[in-house]
C-alpha positions as a LaTeX table, in Angstrom:
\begin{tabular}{lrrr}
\hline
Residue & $x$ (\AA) & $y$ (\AA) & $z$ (\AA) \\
\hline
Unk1 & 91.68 & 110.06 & 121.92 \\
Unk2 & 88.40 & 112.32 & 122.02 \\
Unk3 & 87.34 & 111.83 & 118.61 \\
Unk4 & 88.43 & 108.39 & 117.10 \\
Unk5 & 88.24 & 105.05 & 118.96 \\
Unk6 & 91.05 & 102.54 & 118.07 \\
Unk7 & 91.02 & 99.19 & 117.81 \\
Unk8 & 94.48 & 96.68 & 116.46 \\
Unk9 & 93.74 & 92.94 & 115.68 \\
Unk10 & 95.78 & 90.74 & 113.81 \\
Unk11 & 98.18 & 93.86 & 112.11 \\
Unk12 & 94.37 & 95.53 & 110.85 \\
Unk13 & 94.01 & 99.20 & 112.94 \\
Unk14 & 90.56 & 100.03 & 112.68 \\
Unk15 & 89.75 & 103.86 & 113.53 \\
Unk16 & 86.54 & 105.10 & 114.22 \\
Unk17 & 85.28 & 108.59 & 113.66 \\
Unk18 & 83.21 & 109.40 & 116.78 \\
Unk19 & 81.73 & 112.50 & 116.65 \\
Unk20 & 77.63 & 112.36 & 116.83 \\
Unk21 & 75.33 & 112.85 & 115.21 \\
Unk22 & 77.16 & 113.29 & 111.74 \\
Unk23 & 80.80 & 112.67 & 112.48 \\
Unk24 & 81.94 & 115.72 & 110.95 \\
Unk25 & 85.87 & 116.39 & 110.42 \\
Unk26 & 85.83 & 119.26 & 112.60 \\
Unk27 & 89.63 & 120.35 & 112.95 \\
Unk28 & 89.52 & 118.52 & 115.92 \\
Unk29 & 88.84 & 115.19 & 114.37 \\
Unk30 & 91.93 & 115.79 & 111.61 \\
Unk31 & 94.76 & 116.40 & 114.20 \\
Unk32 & 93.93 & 113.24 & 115.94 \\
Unk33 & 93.68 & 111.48 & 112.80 \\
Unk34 & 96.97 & 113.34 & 111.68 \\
Unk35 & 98.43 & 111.79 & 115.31 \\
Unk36 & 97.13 & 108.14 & 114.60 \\
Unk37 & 98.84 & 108.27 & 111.14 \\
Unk38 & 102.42 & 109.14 & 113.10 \\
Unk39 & 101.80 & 105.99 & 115.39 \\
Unk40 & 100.98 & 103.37 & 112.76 \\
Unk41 & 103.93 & 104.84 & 110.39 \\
Unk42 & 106.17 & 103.46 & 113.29 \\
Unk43 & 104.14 & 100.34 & 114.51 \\
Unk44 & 105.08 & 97.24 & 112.87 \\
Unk45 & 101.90 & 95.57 & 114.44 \\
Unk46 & 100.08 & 97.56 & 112.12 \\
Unk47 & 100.16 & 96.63 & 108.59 \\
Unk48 & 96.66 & 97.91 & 107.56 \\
Unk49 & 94.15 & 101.10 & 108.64 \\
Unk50 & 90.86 & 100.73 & 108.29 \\
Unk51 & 88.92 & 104.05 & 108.36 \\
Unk52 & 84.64 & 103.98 & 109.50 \\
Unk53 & 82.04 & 105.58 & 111.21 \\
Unk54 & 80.26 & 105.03 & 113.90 \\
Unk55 & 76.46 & 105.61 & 114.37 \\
Unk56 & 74.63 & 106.64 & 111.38 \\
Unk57 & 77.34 & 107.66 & 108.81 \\
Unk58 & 80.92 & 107.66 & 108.07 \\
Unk59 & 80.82 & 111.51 & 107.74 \\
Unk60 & 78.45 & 113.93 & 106.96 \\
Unk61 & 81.35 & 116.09 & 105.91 \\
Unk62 & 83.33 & 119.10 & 107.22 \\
Unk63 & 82.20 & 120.56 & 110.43 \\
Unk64 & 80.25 & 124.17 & 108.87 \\
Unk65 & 79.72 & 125.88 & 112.89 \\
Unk66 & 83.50 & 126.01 & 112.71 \\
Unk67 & 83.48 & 127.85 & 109.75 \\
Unk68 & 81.81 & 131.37 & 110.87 \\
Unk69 & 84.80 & 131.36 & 112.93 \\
Unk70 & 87.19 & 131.98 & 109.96 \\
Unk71 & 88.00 & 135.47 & 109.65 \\
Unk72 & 88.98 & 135.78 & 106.63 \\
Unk73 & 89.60 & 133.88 & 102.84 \\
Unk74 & 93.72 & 133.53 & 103.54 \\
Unk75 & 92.93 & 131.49 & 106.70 \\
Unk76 & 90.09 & 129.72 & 105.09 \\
Unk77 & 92.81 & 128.79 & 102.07 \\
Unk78 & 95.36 & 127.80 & 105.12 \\
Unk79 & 92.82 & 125.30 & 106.79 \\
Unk80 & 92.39 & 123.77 & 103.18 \\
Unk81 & 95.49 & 123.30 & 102.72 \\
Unk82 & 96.14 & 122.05 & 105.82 \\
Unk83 & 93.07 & 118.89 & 105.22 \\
Unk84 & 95.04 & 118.79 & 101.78 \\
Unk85 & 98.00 & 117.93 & 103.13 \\
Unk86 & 96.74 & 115.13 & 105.26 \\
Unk87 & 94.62 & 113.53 & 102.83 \\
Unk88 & 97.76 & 113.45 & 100.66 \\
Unk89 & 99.58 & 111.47 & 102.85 \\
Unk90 & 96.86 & 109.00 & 103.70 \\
Unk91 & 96.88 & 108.68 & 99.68 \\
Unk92 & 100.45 & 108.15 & 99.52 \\
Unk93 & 101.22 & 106.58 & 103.17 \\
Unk94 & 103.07 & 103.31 & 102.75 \\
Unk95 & 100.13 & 101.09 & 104.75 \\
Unk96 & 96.97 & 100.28 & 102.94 \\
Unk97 & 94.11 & 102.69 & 104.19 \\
Unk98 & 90.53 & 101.40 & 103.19 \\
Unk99 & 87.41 & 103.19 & 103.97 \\
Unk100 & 84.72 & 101.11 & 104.92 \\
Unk101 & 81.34 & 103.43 & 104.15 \\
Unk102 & 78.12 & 103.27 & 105.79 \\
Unk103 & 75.44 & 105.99 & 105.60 \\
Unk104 & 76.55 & 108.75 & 103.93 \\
Unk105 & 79.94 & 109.99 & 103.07 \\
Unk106 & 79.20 & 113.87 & 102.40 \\
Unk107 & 81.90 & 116.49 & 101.54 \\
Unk108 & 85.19 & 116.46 & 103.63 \\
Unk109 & 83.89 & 112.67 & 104.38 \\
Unk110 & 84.07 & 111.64 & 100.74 \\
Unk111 & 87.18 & 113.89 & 100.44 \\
Unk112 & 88.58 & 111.88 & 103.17 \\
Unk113 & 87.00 & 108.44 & 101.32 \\
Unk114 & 88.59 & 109.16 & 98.43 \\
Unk115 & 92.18 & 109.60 & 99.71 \\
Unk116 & 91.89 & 106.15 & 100.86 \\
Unk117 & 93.53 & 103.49 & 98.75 \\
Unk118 & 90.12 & 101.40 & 98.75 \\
Unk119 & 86.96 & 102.14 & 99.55 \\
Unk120 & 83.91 & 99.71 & 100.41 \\
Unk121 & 80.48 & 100.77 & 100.82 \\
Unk122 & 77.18 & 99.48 & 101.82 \\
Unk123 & 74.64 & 99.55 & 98.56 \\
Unk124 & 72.54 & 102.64 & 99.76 \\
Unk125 & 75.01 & 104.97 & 100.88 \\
Unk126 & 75.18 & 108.42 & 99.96 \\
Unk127 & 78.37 & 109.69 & 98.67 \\
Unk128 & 78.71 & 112.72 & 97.06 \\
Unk129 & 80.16 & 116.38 & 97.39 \\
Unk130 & 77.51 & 119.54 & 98.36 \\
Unk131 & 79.63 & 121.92 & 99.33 \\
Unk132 & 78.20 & 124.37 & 95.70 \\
Unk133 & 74.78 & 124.06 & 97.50 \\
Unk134 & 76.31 & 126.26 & 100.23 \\
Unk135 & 77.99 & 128.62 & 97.80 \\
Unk136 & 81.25 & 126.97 & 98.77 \\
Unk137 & 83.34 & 124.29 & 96.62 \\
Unk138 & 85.50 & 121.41 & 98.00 \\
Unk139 & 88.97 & 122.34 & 99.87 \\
Unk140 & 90.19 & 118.99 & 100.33 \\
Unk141 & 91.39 & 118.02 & 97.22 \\
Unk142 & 87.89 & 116.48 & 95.99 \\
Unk143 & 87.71 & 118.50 & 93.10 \\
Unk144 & 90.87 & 116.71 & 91.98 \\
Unk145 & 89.86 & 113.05 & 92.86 \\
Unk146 & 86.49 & 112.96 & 92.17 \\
Unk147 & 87.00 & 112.71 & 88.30 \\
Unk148 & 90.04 & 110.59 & 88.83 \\
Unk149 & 87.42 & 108.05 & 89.83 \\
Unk150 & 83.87 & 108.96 & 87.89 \\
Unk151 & 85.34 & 111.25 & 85.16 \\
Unk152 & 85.03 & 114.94 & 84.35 \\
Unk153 & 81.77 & 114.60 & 82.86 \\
Unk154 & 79.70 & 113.16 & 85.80 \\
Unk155 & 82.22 & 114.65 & 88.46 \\
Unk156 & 81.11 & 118.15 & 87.30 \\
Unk157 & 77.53 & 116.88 & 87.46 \\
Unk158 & 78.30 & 116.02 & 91.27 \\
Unk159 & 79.32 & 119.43 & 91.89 \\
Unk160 & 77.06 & 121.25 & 90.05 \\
Unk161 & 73.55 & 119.54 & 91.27 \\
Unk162 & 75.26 & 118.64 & 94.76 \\
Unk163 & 73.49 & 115.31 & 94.59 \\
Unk164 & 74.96 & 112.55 & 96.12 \\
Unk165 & 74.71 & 109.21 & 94.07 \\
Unk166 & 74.03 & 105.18 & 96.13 \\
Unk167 & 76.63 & 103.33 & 97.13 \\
Unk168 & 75.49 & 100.80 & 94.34 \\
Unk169 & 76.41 & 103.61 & 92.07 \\
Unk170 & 79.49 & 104.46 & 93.27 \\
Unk171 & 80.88 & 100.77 & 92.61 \\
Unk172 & 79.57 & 100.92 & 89.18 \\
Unk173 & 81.58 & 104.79 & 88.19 \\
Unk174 & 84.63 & 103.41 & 89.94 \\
Unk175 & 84.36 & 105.75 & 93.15 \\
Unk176 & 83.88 & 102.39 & 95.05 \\
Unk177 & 85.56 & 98.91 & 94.76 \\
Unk178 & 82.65 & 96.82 & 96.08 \\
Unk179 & 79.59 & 97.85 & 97.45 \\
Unk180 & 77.69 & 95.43 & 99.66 \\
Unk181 & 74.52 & 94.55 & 101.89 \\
Unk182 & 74.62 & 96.94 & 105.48 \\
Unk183 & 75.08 & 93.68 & 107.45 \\
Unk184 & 77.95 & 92.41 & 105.44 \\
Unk185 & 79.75 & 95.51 & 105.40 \\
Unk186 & 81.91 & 94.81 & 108.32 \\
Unk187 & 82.95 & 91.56 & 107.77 \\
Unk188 & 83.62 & 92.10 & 104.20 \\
Unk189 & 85.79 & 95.10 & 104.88 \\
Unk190 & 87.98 & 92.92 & 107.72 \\
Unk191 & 88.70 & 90.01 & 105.11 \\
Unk192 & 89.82 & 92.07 & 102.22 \\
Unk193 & 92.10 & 94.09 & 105.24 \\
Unk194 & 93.09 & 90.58 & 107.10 \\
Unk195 & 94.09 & 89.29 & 102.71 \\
Unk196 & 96.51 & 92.66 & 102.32 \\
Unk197 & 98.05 & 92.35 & 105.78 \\
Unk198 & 98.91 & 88.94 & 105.13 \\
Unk199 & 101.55 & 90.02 & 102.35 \\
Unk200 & 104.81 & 91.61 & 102.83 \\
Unk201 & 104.78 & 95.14 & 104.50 \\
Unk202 & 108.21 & 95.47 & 102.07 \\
Unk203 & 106.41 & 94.66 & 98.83 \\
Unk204 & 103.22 & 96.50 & 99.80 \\
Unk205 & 104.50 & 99.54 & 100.37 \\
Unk206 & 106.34 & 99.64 & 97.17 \\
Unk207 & 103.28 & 98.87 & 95.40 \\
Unk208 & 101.83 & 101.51 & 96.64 \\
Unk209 & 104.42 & 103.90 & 95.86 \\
Unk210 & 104.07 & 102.86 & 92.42 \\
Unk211 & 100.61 & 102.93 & 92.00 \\
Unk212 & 101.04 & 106.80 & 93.60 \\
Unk213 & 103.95 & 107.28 & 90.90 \\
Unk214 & 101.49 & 107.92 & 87.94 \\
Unk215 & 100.70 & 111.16 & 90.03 \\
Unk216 & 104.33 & 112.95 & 89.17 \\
Unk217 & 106.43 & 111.01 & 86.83 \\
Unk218 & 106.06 & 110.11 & 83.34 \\
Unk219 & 105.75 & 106.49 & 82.17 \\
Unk220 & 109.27 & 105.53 & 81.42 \\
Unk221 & 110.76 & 106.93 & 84.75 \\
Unk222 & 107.64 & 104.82 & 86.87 \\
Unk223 & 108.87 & 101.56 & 84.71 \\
Unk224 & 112.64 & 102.11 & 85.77 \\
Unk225 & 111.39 & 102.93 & 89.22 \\
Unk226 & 109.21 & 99.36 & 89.00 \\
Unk227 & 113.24 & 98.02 & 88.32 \\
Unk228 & 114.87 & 99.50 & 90.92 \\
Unk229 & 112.14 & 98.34 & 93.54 \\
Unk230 & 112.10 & 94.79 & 91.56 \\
Unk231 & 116.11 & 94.43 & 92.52 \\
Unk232 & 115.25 & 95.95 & 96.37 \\
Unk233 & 112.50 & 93.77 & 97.28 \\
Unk234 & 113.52 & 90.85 & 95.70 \\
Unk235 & 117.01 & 91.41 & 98.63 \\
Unk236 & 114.62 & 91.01 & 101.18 \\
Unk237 & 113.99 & 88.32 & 103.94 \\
Unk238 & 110.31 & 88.31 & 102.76 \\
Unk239 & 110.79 & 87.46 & 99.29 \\
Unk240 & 112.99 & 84.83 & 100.18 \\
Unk241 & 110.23 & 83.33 & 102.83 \\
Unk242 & 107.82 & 83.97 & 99.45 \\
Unk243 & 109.40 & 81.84 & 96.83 \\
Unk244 & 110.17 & 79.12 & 99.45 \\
Unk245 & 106.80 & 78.60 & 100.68 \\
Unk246 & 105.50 & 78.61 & 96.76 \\
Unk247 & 108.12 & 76.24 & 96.07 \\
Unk248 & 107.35 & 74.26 & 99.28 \\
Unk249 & 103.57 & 74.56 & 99.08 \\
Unk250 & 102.80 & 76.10 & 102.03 \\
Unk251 & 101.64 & 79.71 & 103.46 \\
Unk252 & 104.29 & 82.42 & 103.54 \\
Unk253 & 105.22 & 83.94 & 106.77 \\
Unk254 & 106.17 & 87.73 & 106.51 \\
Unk255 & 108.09 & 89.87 & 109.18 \\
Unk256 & 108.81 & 92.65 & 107.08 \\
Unk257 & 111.86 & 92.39 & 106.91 \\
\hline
\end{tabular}
């Protein structure tokens, strides 16, 4: 691939945007990533995606040189629904994604952050969401999961004074799960990805699924979906590894299966 280097270890995929200086999702950058996500859907030696940067940031945001070359406001709608559509399914893929932060994470790169299922940052990285400052707004869906994380209040605030807030920040509103030192970053990102890839693939992707359930259905319908997975999972070769390694004191094994 031109744009993302890949590297699997122990069921953890980690992709790297690589597109200096600012690693900006040019449309370029979302078609391999839109490939990559077809691959690990069928790859049973991945279990978990882990999403960074390399060089100075994670991404500066949506590549804007490809934007004069828009003709018009129906295509511009068409290429945001197109980033829509992928960020959707990294939100609702049935692998863990985490974005591991660095730098900054501007515009389409927060967009892209924030359809993650975790996100880890270092302390004094810039996240935020500019696009107002160039009389634009956000097209990925960031208008949507930006509050979901900070709140309306201080999500409109974002938008309005396109002013990015520290990584340090971002774990304190929620936008983040941990923020941490630049060195420890890394490290910290591949144990919490290593922890969810040693659980069943079976029981994380319905977890997931549920989580994502709050999204269209209302409450009782997501508890007699919780039910119906309950029953599934609990029919699976994994579960049964589970409860005899608790019972036998020892590490499970899972195969997914």
């Amino acid at each position: 691939m031109s744009y993302l280097n890949v590297k699997v270890e122990d069921y953890v995929a980690v992709v790297s945007i690589h597109q200096p200086p600012a690693n900006a999702l040019s449309s370029y950058v979302l078609k391999e990533l839109s490939s990559l996500m077809d691959e690990f859907e069928a790859n049973k030696e991945v279990r978990v995606i882990v999403i960074n940067g390399e060089g100075r940031f994670f991404s500066a945001g949506a590549d804007i040189k490809e934007f004069v070359s828009v003709p018009n406001g129906e295509e511009f709608s068409k290429l945001a629904a197109n980033g829509q559509e992928l960020f959707e399914r990294i939100e609702t893929f049935s692998k863990p994604v985490i974005a591991s932060i660095h730098g900054a994470a501007l515009g389409g790169g927060l967009e892209l952050a924030m359809s993650c299922h975790v996100r880890l940052v270092t302390e004094n990285a810039k996240l935020g969401l500019p696009e107002l400052q160039l009389g634009l707004i956000p097209g990925f869906a960031g208008s949507q999961r930006l509050p979901k994380y900070v709140g309306e209040a201080k999500a409109l605030e974002m938008l309005l004074t396109s002013e990015p807030i520290s990584g340090a920040e971002a774990a304190k509103y929620g936008l983040a799960n941990h923020a941490f030192a630049e060195e420890s970053l890394l490290d910290e990102t591949m144990k919490l990805a290593k922890k969810f890839a040693a659980k069943s693939p079976i029981s994380v992707s319905a977890a997931i699924d549920l989580i994502n359930a709050s999204k269209t259905l209302p409450y009782h319908d997501r508890v007699k979906k919780e039910a119906g997975y309950f029953g599934t999972v609990f029919e699976s070769a994994d579960a049964k590894e589970g409860i005899s390694a608790f019972l036998e004191k020892r590490q499970p094994q899972f195969k997914g299966k």
